[in-house]
C-alpha positions in Angstrom: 71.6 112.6 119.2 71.3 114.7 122.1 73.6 117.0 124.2 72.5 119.5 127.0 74.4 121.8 128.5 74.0 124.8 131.5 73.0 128.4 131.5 72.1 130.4 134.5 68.8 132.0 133.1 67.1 128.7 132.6 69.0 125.8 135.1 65.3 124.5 135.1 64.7 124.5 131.3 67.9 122.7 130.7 68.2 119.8 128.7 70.0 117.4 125.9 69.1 118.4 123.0 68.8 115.0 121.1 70.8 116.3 117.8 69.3 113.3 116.0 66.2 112.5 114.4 63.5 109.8 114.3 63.9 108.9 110.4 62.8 105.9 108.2 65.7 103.0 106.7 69.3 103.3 104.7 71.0 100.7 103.2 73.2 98.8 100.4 75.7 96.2 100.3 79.1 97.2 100.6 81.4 97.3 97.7 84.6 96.8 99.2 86.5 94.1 102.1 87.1 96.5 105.4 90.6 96.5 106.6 92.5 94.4 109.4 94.2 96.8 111.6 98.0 96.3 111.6 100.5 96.7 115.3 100.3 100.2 115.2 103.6 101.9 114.5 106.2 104.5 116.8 103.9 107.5 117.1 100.6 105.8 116.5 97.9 105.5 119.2 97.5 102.3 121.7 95.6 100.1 119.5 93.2 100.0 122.4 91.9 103.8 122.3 89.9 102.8 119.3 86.7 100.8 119.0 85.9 100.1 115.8 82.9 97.5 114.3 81.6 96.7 110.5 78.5 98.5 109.4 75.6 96.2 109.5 73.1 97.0 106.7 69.3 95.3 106.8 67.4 97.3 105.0 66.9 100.4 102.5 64.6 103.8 102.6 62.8 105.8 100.1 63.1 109.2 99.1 59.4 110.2 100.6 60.2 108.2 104.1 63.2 110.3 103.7 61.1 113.5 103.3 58.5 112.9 105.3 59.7 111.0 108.7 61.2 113.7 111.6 61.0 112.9 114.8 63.5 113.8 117.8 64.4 112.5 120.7 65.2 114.2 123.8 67.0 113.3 126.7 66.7 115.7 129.9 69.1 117.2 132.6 67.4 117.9 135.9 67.8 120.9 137.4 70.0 119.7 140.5 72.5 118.3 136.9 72.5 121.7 135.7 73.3 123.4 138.6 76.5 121.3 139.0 77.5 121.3 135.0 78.0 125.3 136.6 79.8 125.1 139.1 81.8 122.8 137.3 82.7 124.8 134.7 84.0 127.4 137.3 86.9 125.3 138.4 89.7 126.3 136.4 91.7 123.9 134.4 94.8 123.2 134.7 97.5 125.1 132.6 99.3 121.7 131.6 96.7 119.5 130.6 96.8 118.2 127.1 96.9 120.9 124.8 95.5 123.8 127.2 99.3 125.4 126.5 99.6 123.7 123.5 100.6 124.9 120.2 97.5 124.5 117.3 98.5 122.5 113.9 97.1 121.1 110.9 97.3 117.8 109.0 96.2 118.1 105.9 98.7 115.1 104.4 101.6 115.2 105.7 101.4 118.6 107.9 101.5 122.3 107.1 100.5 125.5 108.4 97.8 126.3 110.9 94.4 127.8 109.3 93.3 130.3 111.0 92.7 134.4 109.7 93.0 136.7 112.3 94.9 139.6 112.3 97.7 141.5 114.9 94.6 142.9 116.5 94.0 139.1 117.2 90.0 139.5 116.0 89.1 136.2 114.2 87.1 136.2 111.5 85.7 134.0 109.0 85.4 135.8 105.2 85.2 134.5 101.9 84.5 135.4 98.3 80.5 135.6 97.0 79.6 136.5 93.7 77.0 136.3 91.8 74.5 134.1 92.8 77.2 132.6 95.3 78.0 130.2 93.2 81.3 129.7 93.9 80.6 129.7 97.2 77.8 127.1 97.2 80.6 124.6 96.7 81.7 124.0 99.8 78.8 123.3 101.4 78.8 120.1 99.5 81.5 117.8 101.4 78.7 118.6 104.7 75.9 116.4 104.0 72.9 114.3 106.3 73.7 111.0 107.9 70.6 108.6 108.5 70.9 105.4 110.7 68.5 103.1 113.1 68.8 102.4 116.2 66.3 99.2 117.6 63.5 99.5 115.2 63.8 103.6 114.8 65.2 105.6 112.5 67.0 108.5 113.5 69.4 111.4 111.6 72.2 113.6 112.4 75.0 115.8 110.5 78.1 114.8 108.8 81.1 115.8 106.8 83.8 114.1 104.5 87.6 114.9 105.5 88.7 112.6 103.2 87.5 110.5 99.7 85.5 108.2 101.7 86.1 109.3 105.1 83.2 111.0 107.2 83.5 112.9 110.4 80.3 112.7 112.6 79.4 112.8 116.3 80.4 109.3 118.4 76.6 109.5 119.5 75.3 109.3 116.0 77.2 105.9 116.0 77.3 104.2 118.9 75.4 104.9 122.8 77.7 106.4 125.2 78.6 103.4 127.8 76.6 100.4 126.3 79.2 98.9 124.1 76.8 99.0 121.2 77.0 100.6 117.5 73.7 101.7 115.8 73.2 100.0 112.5 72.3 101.2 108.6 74.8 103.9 108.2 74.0 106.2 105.3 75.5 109.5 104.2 73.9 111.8 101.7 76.4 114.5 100.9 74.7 117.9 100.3 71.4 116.4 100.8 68.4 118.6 100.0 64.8 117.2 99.6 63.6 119.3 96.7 66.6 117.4 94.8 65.8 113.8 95.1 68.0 113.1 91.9 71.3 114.9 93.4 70.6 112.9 96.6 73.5 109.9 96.4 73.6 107.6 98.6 76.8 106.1 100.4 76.2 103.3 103.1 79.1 102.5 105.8 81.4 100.2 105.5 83.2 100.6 109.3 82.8 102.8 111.8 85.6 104.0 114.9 84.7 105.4 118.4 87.5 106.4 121.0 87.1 103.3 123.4 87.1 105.9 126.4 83.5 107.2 124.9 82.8 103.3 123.6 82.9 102.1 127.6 81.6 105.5 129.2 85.0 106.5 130.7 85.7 109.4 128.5 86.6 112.8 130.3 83.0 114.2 130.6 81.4 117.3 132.8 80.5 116.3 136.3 76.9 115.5 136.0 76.7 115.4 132.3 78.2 112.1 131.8 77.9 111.0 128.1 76.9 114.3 127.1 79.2 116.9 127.2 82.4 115.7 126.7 86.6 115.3 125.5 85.8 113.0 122.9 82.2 113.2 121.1 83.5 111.8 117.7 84.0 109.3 115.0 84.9 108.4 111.6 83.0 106.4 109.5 84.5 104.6 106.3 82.0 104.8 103.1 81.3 102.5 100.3 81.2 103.2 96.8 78.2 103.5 95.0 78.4 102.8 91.7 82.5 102.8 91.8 82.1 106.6 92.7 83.8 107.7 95.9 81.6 110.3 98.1 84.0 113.0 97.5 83.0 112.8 93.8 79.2 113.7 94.6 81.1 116.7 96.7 82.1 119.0 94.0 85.2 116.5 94.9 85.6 118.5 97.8 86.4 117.5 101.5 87.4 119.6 104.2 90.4 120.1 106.5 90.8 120.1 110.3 92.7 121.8 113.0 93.8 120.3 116.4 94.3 123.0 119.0 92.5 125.7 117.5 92.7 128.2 120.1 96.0 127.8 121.0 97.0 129.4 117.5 94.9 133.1 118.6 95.5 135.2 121.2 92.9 137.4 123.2 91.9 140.5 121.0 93.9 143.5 121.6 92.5 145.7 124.4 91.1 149.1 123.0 89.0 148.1 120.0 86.1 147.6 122.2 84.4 148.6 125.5 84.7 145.6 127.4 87.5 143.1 127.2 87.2 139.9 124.9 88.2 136.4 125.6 89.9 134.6 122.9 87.7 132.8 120.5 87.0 131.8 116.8 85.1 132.6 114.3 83.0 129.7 113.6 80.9 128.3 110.5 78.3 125.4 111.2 76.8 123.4 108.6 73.7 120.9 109.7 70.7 119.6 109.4 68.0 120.6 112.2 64.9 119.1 112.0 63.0 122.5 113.6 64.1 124.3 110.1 62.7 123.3 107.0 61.8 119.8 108.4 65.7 118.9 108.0 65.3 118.9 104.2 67.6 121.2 103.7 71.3 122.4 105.0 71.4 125.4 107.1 74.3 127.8 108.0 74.9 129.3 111.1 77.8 131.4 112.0 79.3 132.9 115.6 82.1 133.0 117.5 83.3 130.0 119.7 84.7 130.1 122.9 86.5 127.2 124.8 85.2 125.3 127.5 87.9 123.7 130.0 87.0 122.2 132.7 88.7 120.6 135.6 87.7 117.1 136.5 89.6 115.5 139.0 92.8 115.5 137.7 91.8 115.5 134.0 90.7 118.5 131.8 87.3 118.0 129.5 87.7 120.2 126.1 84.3 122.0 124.5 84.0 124.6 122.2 80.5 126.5 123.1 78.6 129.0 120.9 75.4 130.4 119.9 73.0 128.6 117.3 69.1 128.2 116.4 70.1 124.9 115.5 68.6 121.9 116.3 67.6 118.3 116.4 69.5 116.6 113.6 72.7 118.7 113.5 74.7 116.5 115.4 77.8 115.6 113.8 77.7 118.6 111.3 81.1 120.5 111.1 82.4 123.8 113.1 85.0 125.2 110.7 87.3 128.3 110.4 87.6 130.0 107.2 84.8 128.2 105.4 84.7 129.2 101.9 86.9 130.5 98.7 89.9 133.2 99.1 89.3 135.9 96.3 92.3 137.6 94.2 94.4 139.5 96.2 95.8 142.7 95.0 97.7 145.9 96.9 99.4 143.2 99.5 96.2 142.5 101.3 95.5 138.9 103.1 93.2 137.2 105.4 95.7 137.6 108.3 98.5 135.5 109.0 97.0 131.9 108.9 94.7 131.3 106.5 94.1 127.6 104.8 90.2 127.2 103.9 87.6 125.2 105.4 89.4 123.3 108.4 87.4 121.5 111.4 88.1 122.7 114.8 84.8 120.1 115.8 81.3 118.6 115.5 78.0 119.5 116.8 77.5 117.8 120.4 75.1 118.9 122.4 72.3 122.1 123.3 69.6 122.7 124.8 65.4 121.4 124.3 64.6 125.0 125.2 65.2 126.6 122.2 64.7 129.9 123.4 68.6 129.4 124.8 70.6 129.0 121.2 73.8 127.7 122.3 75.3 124.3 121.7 78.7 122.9 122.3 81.1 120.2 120.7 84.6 118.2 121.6 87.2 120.6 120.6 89.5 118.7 117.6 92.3 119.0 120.8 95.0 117.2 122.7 93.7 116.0 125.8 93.9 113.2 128.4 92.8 110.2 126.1 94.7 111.4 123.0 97.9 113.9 124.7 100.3 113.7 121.9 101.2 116.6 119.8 101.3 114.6 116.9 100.2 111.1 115.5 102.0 109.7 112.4 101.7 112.2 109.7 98.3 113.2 110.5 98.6 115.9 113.3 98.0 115.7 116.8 95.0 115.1 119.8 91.8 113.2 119.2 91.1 113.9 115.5 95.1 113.7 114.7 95.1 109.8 116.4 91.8 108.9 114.5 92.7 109.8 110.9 96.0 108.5 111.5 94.4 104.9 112.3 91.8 105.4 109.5 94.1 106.0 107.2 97.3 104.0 107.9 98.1 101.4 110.1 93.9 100.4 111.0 91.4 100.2 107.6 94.8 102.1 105.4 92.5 104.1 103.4 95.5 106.6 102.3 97.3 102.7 100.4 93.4 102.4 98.8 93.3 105.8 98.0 90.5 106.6 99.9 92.0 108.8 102.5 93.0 112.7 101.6 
């Protein structure tokens, strides 16, 4: 759905980019009862920081309504918004909110090191083994895949990716409306979808679906003036049915990626002297999507850039982004910004990728850009600690926003990890 966001060369030009797509009808009948949430454990999340509701399925789609239906929607700033989403982000944060100071970590099971190459010169950077034909490669593209669901009569898409057996990470916006209390319905997930490949294309309908309640009841930390569009918590998890007794991961090379909470904080600012000018501290950042502007959203696209945070002050709370350049578009909402994507080749002569490394780890999901695509920069919610979700860790699951929401997906609220559908 869409996201807008500022830039001083085009205030008048700027817009929400709706990230989602006007799309024809997914369905199927679930295969599986959706779990009670338990009385959430020491170290768990308030039970109320989560909205959650069971998928509603009505009706199915064909593979040429599939192909053939791709229409956006778009949602506008005004001029006078983006002039104050500026300013805004002038005001600097403060140096103890949430996770500003914090260290990063990563919760792959039960907690481990922080992925992340860079080395002393504190240059990130994102490499991975090719080969012929980049077939090894092509593998990991697989856990990203296109999510289709209707909202009112209207069929729409945006991005996805599985971080666990049947658990998908999307944007909040491709579920629910930001302040209406209301989920969208027909939840499907295509993993690796690609038009010219109708018989590859499986299908996996929703079975439940969580929002953070602060996004659910539009009071999540957002930019002044861009209220339910750029802001702390753009995110949700979606639990998947079977199809066919076949968990999505299975039609994913049975692959699904990692994620990082506090990304940044486990980089420094590149070394002064390498370059000309001074650097900020950023990442090196892989997005996978589906954009409707590029091959009519039939098939994934890669884009690849740094990321750079956004922190900005409001009122006495801190809203997290991660902002960097793309030609994507409508439809990539909800795809995943990850460090490392790829496969580590052989090592030989003591060489490494620097001194964090773990492959293909979330940092955050598509959110927002501009309509003007002559800008190419989108945003998303930073995978961080912040004022709805301040711990450093949840359970066994890691800390901030993404840490709280796996740890309810997977333990005490649907316990996917006891069903074996978790990581």
């Amino acid at each position: 759905m869409a996201r807008s966001m500022k830039c001083p060369a085009a205030l008048a030009a700027a817009a929400v980019l709706a990230l989602l797509a006007v799309l024809a009808a997914p369905s199927a009948a679930q295969d599986f009862t959706v779990g009670t949430p338990t009385t959430p454990p020491a170290g768990a999340a308030d039970a109320s920081k989560f909205t959650t509701a069971e998928a509603v399925h009505t009706t199915t789609i064909t593979m040429e309504e599939m192909k053939n239906a791709r229409l956006q929607l778009t949602r506008q700033l005004t001029p006078e918004q983006a002039a104050a989403l500026i300013e805004a982000a002038r005001a600097p944060a403060p140096t103890d909110a949430p996770g500003v100071e914090s260290g990063a970590s990563y919760a792959p099971f039960r907690g481990g090191a922080v992925p992340l190459s860079v080395g002393t010169g504190g240059w990130s950077f994102s490499d991975t083994r090719v080969g012929r034909s980049a077939r090894n490669l092509a593998a990991y593209a697989r856990p990203a895949g296109k999510l289709y669901f209707q909202i009112g009569t209207d069929w729409y898409i945006c991005s996805a990716s599985l971080i666990g057996r049947s658990l998908l990470v999307t944007a909040a916006h491709c579920v629910c409306e930001f302040g209406q209390s209301t989920f969208f319905t027909n939840h499907i997930f295509i993993p690796d979808y690609d038009v010219d490949f109708p018989a590859t294309n499986v299908q996996f309908t929703a079975a439940n679906m969580v929002v953070a309640t602060s996004y659910y009841a539009g009071t999540d930390t957002c930019e002044p003036g861009a209220e339910g569009i750029v802001c702390s918590n753009d995110l949700a998890l979606i639990w998947l049915n079977l199809n066919n007794g076949k968990q999505a991961f299975q039609s994913a090379n049975n692959l699904y990626y990692n994620y990082v909470v506090n990304g940044f904080e486990a980089t420094t600012a590149p070394v002064d002297g390498f370059a000309s000018v001074t650097v900020p501290k950023y990442l090196a950042i892989t997005q996978l999507g589906y954009p409707a502007d590029w091959d009519a959203a039939g098939k994934m696209q890669l884009s690849t850039s740094p990321g750079f945070p956004l922190n900005v002050a409001v009122n006495s709370n801190t809203m997290k982004n991660i902002v960097r350049g793309s030609s994507m578009t409508g439809g990539s909402s909800g795809g995943p910004w990850m460090l490392n994507w790829g496969v580590s080749a052989t090592a030989s002569n003591g060489v490494t990728y620097g001194t964090l490394n773990v492959r293909n780890a979330i940092v955050g999901v598509t959110s927002w850009g501009y309509i003007n695509k002559d800008i190419k920069i989108q945003g998303a919610s930073a995978f961080a600690m912040n004022n709805e979700f301040p711990n450093a860790k949840y359970g066994i699951r890691g800390g901030g926003n993404i840490g709280a929401f796996v740890d309810y997906a997977c333990e005490w609220g649907w316990g996917l990890q006891a069903l074996g559908y978790c990581r």
